[in-house]
C-alpha positions, -999 to +999 in steps of 0.1 A: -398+560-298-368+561-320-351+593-307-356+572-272-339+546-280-311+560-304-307+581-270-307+543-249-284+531-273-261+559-274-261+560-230-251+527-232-221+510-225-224+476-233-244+459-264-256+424-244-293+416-258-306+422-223-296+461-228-310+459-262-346+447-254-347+460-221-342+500-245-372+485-263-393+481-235-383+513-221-387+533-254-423+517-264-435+528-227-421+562-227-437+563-261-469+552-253-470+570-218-462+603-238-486+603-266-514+595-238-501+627-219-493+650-249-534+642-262-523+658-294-515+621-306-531+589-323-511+561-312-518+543-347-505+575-367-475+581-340-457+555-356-463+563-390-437+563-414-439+593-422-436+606-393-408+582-381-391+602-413-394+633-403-379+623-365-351+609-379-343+641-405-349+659-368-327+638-348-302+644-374-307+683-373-301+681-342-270+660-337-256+684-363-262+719-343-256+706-309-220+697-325-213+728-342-226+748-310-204+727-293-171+737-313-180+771-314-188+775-274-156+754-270-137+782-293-155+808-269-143+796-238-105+785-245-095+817-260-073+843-239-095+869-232-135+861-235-158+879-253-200+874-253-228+896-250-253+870-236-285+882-237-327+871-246-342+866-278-380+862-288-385+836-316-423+840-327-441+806-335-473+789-353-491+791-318-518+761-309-493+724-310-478+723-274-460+689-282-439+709-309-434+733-290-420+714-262-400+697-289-388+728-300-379+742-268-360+710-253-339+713-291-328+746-282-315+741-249-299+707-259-276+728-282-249+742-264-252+779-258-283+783-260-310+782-231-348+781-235-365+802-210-405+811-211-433+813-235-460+840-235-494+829-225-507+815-261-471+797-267-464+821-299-432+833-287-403+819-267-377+836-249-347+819-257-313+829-235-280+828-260-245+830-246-239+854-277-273+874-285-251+905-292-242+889-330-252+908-361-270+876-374-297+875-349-326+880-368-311+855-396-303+827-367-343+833-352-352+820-389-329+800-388-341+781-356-375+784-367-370+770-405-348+739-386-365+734-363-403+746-358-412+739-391-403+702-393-416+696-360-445+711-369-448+694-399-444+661-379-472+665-354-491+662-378 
């Protein structure tokens, strides 16, 4: 329900209190509407402050690698002559929580540069597109991903 919101708030363009409640409303119904669709959730615990913690480090996470992938896909595009080796990764994953891997999915392809594409049949690995999978660092941005990402989303689905 936060991340909703913070997303209403940030779509906005004006800060009237009809905007304001009407995010709200909107946000506690997504909310709800979700965690009755997901089935993995208790609505009592999905508002728990602990997890509302862990969402917010998340969201923060987040806002932080979509603007570095940002500047560095920007720096990849405006130079001279262009340079990527694009190419598919597998990330391997704690299989069994769909909601955090859903999560974890939609994070990746919200950064820019990056593109989530498939899971095998148990959801333990994902297929993840990357405009520069040719790097040295691959195996050390997989954990990367996975220690950002999967792991505190994992941690809080629970």
């Amino acid at each position: 329900m936060v991340l909703s919101y913070a997303v209403w708030l940030l779509l906005g363009h004006q800060l009237t209190a009809e905007f304001l409640i009407s995010g709200l409303v909107v946000s506690v119904a997504l909310s709800v509407g979700l965690a009755r669709y997901a089935g993995g959730f208790d609505l009592r615990t999905f508002t728990s402050a602990r997890r509302c913690l862990f969402l917010a480090r998340y969201f923060l996470i987040l806002v932080e690698d979509v603007v570095k992938a940002g500047v560095s896909l920007s720096r990849i595009v405006l130079r001279r002559h262009i340079s990527v080796q694009p190419g598919v990764v597998a990330i391997r994953l704690p299989a069994g929580n769909r909601w955090a891997l859903t999560v974890f999915a939609n994070s990746i392809t919200l950064t820019p540069g990056t593109f989530f594409l498939d899971t095998n049949e148990d959801g333990s690995v994902i297929f993840v597109h990357l405009i520069s999978a040719g790097r040295e660092d691959i195996e050390e941005w997989k954990a990367e991903m996975r220690k950002r990402y999967a792991e505190l989303v994992e941690e809080a689905a629970k």
